[in-house]
N, C-alpha and C positions, 0 to 999 in steps of 0.2 A: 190608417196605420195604427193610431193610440188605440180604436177598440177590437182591430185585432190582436193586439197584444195582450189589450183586457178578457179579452175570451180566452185567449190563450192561460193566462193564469185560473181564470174559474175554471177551465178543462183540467186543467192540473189539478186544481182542490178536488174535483170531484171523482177526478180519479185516484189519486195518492190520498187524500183524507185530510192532506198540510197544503199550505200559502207557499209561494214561493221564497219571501223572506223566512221562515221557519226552516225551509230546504237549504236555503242560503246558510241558515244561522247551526242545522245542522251538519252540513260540511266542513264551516269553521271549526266547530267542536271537535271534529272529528281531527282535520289539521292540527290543533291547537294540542289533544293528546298527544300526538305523534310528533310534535314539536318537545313537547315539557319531558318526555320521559328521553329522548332522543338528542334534545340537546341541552346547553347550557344557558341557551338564553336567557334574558331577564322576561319575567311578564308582561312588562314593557313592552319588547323587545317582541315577541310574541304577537303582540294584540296590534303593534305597528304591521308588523310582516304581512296579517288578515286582513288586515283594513277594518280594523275596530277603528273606531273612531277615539274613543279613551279607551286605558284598561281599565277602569272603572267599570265601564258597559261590556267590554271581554267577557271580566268578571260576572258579573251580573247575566251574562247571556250564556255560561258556561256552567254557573252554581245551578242556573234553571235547568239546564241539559242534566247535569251528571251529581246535583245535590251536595257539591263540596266545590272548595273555592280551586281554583288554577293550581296553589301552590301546594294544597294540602293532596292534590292528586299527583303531583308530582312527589310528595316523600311519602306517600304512602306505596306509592309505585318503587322507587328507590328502597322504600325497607321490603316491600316482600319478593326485590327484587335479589337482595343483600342476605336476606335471613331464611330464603326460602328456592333460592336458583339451587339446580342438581351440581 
């Protein structure tokens, strides 16, 4: 059962070009946008909902994805949502 699960994941890298934790980690990202701009959670509050383990590591798994921290994507979404909506 373990190395069919193991092949299973090397069939994925070798067809997607990602690890399945990288796939894991970017669908959190993906939730985690759609959380921050959507609601009012705290980052906290966020990184508990994905099953981060800290927001610390959220963090840290979210700056690598999108080059800016949780918070700063969320006011920066907020002002060109503010200064820039029709």
């Amino acid at each position: 059962m373990l190395l069919q699960i193991i092949e299973q994941f090397r069939c994925r890298k070798l067809v997607t070009g990602i690890t399945m934790i990288e796939y894991r980690n970017e669908r959190r990202v993906t939730q985690a946008k759609n959380h921050l701009i959507s609601t009012e959670q705290s980052i906290n509050e966020i990184a508990q909902f994905l099953v981060f383990c800290t927001a610390a590591y959220f963090s840290e798994i979210f700056v690598k994805s999108e080059k800016i921290s949780p918070s700063e994507y969320r006011k920066l979404h907020l002002f060109y949502c503010y200064n820039f909506a029709a």
